[in-house]
Biopython code that builds the backbone (N, CA, C, O; Angstrom):
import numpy as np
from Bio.PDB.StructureBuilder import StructureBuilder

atoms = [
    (1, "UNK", "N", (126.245, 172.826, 100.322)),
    (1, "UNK", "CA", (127.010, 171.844, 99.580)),
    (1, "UNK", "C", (126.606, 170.461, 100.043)),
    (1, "UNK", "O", (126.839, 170.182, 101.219)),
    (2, "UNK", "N", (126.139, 169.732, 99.413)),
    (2, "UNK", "CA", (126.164, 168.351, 99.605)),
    (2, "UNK", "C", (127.387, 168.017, 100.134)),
    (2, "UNK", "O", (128.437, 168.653, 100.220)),
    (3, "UNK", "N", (127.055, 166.860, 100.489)),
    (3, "UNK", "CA", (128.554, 165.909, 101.055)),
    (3, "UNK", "C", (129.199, 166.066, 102.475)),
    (3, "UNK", "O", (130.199, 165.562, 102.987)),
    (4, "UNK", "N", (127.992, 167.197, 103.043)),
    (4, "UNK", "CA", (128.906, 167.698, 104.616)),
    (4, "UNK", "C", (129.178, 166.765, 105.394)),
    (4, "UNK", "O", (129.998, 166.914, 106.300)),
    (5, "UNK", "N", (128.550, 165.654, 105.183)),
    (5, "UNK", "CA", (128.600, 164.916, 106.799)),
    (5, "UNK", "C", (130.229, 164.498, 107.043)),
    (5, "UNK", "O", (131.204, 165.215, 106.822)),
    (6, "UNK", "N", (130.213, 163.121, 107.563)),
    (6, "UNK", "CA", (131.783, 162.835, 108.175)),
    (6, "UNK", "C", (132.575, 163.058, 106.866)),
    (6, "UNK", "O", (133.396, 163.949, 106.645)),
    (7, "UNK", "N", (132.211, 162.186, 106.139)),
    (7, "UNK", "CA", (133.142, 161.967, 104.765)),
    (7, "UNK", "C", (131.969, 162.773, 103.476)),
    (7, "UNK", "O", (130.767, 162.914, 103.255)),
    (8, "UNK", "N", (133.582, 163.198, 102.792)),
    (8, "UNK", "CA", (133.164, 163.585, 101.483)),
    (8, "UNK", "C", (133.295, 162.755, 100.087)),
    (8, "UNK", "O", (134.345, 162.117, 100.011)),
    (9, "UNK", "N", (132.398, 162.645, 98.942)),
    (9, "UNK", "CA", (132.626, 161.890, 97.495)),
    (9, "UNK", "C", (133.619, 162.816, 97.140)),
    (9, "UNK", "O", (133.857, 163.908, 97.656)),
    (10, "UNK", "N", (134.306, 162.118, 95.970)),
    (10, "UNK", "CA", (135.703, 163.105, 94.890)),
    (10, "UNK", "C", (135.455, 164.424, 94.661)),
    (10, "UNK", "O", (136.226, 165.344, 94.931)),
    (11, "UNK", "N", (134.241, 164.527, 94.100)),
    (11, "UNK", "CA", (133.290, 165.626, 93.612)),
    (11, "UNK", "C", (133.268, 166.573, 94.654)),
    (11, "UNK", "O", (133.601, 167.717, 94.347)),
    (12, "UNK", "N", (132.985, 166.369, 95.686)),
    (12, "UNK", "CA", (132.731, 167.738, 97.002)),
    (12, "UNK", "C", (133.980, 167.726, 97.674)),
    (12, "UNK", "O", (134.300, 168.775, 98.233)),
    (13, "UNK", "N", (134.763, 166.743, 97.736)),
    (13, "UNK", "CA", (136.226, 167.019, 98.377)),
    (13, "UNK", "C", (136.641, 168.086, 97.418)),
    (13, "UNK", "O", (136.533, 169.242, 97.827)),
    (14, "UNK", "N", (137.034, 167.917, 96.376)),
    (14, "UNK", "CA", (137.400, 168.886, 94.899)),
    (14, "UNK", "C", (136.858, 170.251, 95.545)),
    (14, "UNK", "O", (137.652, 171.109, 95.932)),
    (15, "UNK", "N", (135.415, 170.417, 95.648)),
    (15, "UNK", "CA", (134.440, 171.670, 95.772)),
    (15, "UNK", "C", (135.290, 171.740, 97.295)),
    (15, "UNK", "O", (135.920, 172.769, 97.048)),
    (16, "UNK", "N", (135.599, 171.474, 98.260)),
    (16, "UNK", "CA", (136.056, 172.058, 99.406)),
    (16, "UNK", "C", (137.420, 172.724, 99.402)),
    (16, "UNK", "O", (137.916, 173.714, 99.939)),
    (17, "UNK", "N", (137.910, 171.556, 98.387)),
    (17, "UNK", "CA", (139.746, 172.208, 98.529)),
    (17, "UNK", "C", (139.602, 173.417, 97.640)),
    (17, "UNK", "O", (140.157, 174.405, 98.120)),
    (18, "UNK", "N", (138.983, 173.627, 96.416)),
    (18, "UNK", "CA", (138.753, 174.675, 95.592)),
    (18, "UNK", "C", (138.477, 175.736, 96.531)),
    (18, "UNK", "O", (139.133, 176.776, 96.475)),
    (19, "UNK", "N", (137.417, 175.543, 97.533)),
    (19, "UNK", "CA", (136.637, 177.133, 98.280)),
    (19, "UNK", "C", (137.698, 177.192, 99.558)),
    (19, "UNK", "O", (137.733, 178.318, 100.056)),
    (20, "UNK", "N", (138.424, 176.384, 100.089)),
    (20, "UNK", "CA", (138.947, 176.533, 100.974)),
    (20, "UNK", "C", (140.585, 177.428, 100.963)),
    (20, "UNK", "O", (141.066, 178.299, 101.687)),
    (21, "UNK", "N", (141.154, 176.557, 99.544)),
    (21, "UNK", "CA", (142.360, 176.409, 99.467)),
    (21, "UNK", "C", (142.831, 177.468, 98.637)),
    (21, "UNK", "O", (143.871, 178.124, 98.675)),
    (22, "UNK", "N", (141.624, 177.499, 97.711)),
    (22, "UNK", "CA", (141.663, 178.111, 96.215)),
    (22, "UNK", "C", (142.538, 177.010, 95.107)),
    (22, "UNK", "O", (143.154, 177.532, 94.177)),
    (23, "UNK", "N", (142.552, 175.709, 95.238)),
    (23, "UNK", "CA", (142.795, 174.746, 94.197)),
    (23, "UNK", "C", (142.491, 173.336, 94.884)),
    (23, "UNK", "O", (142.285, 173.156, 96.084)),
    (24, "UNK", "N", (142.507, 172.365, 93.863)),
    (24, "UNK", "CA", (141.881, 171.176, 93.989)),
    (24, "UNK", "C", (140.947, 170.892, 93.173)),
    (24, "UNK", "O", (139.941, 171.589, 93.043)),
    (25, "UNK", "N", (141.189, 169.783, 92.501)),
    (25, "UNK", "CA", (140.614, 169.484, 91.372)),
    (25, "UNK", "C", (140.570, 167.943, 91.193)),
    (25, "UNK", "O", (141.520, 167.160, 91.160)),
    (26, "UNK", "N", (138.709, 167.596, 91.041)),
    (26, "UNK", "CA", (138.392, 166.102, 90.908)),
    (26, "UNK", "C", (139.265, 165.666, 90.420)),
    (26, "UNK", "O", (140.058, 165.265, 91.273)),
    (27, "UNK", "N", (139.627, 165.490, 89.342)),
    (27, "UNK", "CA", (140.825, 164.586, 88.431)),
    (27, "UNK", "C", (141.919, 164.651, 88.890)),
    (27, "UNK", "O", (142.711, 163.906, 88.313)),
    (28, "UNK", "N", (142.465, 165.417, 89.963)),
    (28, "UNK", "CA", (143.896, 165.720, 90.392)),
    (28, "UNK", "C", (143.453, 164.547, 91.880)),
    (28, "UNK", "O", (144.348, 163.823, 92.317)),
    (29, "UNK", "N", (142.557, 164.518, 92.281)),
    (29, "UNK", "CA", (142.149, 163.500, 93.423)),
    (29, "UNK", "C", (141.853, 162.382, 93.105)),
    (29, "UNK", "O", (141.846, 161.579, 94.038)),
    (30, "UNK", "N", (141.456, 161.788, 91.574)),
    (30, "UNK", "CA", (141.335, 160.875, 91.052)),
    (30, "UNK", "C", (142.784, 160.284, 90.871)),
    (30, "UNK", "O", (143.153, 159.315, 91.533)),
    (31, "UNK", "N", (143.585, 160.907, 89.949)),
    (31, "UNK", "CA", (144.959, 160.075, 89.731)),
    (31, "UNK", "C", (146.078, 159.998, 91.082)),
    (31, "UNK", "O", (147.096, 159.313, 91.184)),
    (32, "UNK", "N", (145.520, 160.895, 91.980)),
    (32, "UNK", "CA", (146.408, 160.870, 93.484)),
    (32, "UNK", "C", (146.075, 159.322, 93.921)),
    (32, "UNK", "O", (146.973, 158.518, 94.170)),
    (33, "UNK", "N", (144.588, 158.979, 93.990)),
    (33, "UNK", "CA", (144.285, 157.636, 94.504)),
    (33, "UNK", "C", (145.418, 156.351, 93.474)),
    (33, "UNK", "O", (145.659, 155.168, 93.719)),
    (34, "UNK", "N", (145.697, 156.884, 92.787)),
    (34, "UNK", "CA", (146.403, 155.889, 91.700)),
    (34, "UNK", "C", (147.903, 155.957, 92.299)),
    (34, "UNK", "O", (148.432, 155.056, 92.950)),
    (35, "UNK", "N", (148.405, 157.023, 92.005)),
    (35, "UNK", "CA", (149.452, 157.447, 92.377)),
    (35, "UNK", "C", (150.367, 157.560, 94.040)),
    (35, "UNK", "O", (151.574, 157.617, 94.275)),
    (36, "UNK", "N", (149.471, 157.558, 94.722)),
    (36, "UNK", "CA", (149.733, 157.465, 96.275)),
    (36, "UNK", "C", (149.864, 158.910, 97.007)),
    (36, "UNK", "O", (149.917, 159.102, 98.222)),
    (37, "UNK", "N", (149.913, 160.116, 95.712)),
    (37, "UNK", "CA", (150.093, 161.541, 96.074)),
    (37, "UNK", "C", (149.175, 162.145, 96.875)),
    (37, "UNK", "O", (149.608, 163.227, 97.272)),
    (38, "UNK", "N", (147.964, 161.862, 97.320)),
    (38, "UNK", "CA", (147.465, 162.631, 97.596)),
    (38, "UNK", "C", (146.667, 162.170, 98.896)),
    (38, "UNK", "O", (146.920, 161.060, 99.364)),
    (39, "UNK", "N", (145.724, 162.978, 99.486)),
    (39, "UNK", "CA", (144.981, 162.797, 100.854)),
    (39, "UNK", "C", (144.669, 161.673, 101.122)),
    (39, "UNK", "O", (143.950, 161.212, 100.235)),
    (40, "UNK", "N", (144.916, 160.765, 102.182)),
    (40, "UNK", "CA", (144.666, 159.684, 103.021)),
    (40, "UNK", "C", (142.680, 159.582, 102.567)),
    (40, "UNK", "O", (141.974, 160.579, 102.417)),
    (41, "UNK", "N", (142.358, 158.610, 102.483)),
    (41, "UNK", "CA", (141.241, 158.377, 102.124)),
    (41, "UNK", "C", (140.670, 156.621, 102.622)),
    (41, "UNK", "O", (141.364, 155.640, 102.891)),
    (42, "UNK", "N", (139.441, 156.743, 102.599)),
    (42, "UNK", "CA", (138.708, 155.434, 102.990)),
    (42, "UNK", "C", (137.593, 154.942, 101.440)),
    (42, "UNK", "O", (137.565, 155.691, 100.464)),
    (43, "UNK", "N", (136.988, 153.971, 101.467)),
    (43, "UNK", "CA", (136.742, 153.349, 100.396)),
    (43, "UNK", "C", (135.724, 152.878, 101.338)),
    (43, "UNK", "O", (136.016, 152.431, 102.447)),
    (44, "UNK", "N", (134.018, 153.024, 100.706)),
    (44, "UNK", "CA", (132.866, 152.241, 100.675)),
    (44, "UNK", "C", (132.212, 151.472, 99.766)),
    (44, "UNK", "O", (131.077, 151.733, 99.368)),
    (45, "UNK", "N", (133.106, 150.185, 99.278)),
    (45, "UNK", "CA", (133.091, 149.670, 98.153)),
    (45, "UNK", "C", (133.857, 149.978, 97.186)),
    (45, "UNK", "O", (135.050, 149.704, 97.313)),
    (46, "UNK", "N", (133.400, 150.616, 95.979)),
    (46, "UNK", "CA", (133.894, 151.196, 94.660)),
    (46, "UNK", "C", (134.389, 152.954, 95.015)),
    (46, "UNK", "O", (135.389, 153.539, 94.598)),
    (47, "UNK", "N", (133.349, 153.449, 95.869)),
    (47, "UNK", "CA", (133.497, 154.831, 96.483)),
    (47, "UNK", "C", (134.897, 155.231, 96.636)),
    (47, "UNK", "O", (135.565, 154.288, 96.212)),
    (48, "UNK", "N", (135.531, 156.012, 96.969)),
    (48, "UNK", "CA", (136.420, 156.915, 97.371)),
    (48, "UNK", "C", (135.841, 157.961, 98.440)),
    (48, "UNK", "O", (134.997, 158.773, 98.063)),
    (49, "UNK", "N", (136.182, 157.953, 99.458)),
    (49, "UNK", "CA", (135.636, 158.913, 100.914)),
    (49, "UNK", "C", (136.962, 159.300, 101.588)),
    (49, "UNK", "O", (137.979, 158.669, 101.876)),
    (50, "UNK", "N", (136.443, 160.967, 101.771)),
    (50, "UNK", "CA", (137.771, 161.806, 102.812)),
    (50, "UNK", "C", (137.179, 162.520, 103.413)),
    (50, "UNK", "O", (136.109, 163.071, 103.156)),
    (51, "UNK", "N", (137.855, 162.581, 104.316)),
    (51, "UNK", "CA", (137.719, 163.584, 105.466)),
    (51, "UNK", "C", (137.923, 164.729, 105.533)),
    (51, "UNK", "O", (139.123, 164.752, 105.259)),
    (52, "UNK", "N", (137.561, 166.007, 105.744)),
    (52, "UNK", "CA", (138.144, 166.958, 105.436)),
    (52, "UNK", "C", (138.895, 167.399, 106.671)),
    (52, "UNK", "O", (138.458, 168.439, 107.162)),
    (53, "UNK", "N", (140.026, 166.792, 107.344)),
    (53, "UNK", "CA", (140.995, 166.620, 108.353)),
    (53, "UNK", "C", (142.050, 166.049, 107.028)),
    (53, "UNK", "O", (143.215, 166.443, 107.088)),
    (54, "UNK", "N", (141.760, 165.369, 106.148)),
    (54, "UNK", "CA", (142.894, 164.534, 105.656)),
    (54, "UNK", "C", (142.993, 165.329, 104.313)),
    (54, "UNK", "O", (144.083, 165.592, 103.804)),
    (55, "UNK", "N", (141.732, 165.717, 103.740)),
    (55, "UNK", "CA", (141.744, 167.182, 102.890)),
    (55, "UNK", "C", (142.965, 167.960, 103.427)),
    (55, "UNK", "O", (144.093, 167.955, 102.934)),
    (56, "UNK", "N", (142.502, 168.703, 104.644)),
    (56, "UNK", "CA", (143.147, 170.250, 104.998)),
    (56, "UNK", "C", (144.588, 169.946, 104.787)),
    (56, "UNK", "O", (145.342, 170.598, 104.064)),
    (57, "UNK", "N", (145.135, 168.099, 106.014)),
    (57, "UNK", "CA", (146.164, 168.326, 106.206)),
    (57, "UNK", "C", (146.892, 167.769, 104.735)),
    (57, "UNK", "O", (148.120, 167.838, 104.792)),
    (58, "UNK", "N", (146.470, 167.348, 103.715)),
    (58, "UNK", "CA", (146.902, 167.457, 101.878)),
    (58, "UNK", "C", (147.271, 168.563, 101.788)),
    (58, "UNK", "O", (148.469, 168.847, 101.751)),
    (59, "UNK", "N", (146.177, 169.562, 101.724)),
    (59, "UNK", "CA", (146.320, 170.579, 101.027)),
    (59, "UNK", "C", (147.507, 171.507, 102.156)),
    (59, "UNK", "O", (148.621, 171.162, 101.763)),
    (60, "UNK", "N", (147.615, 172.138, 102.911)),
    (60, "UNK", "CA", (148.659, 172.693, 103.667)),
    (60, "UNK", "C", (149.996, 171.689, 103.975)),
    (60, "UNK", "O", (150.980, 172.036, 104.629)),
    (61, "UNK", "N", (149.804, 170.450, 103.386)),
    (61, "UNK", "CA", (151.185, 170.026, 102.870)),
    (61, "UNK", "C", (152.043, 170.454, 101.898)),
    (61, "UNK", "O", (153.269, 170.545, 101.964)),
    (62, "UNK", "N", (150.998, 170.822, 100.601)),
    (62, "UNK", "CA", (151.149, 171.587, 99.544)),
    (62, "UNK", "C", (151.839, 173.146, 99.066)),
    (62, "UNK", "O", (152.396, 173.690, 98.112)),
    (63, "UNK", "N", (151.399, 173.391, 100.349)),
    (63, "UNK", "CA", (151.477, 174.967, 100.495)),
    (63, "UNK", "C", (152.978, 175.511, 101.003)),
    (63, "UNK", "O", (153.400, 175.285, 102.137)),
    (64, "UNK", "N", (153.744, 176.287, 99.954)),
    (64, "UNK", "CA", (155.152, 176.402, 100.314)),
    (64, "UNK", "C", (155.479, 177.614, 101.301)),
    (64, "UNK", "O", (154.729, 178.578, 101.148)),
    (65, "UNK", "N", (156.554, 177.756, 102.379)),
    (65, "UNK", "CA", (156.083, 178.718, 103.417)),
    (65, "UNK", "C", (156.017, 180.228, 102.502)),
    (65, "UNK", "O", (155.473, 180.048, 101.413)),
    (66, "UNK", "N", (156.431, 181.555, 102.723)),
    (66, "UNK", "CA", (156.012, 182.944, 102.331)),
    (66, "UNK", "C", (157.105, 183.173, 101.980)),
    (66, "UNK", "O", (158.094, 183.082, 102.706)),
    (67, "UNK", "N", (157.103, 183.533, 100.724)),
    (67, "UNK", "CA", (158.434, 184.036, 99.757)),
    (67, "UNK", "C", (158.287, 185.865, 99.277)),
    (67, "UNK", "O", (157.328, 186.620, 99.118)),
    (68, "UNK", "N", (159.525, 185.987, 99.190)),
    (68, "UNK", "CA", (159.317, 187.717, 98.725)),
    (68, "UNK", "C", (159.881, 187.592, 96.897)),
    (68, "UNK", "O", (159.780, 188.489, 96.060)),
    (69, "UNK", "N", (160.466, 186.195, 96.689)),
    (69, "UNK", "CA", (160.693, 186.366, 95.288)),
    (69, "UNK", "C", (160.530, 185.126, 94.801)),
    (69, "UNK", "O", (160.323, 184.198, 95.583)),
    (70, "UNK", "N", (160.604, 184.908, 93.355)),
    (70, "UNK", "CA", (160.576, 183.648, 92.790)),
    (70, "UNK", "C", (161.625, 183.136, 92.645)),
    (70, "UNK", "O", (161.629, 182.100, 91.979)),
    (71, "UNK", "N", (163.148, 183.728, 93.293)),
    (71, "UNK", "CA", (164.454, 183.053, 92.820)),
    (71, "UNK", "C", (164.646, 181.989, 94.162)),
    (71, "UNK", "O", (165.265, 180.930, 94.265)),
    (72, "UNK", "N", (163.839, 182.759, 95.115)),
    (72, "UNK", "CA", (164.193, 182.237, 96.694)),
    (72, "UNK", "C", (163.886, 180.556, 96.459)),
    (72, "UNK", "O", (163.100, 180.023, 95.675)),
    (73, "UNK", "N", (164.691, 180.031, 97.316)),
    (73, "UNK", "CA", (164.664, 178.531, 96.814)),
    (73, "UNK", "C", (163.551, 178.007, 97.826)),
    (73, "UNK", "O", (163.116, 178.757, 98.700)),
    (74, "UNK", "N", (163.194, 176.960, 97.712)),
    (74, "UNK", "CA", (162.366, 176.141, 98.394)),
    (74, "UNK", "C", (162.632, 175.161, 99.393)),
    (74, "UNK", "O", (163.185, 174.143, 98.977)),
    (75, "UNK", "N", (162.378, 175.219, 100.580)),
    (75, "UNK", "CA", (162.922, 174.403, 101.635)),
    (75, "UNK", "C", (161.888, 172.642, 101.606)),
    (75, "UNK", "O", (162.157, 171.754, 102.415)),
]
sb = StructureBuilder()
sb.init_structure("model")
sb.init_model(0)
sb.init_chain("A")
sb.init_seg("    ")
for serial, (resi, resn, name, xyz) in enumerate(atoms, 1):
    if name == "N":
        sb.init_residue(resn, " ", resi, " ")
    sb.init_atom(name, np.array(xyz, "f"), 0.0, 1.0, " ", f" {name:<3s}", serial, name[0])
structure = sb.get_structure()
C-alpha cells in the first residue's frame, strides 16, 4: 500500500480503516475534516495527513462494547 510512512493521504487512511477496521470511507474522512467528527489530523498545505495512531484511536472510538442483542441499550 502506498502511503506507509509516518502519515497517511485521505485515500490510504480510508484503505487502512477499511482493512483494519472493516469500515472507513474517503468521503466519510472528507466531511469529518468539515465537521470536527473525525480523526485528529495535520495539514501539508492543501493536504490532509493522519496518523495511523489517530486513525486506530477514531476508529475504536467508534466501536460499541459486545452486545448479545439489538434491544440492549448503548452506554
Amino acid at each position: 500500500m502506498k502511503g506507509t510512512g509516518t502519515f497517511l493521504r485521505r485515500k490510504y487512511a480510508a484503505q487502512y480503516l477499511l482493512q483494519t477496521y472493516g469500515f472507513g470511507a474517503e468521503r466519510t474522512l472528507a466531511k469529518a475534516v468539515v465537521t470536527g467528527n473525525g480523526p485528529q489530523y495535520q495539514k501539508a498545505g492543501r493536504i490532509v495527513l493522519y496518523t495511523r495512531d489517530a486513525l486506530d484511536s477514531w476508529a475504536l472510538s467508534k466501536i460499541s462494547a459486545p452486545r448479545r442483542s439489538s434491544s440492549e441499550q448503548s452506554e
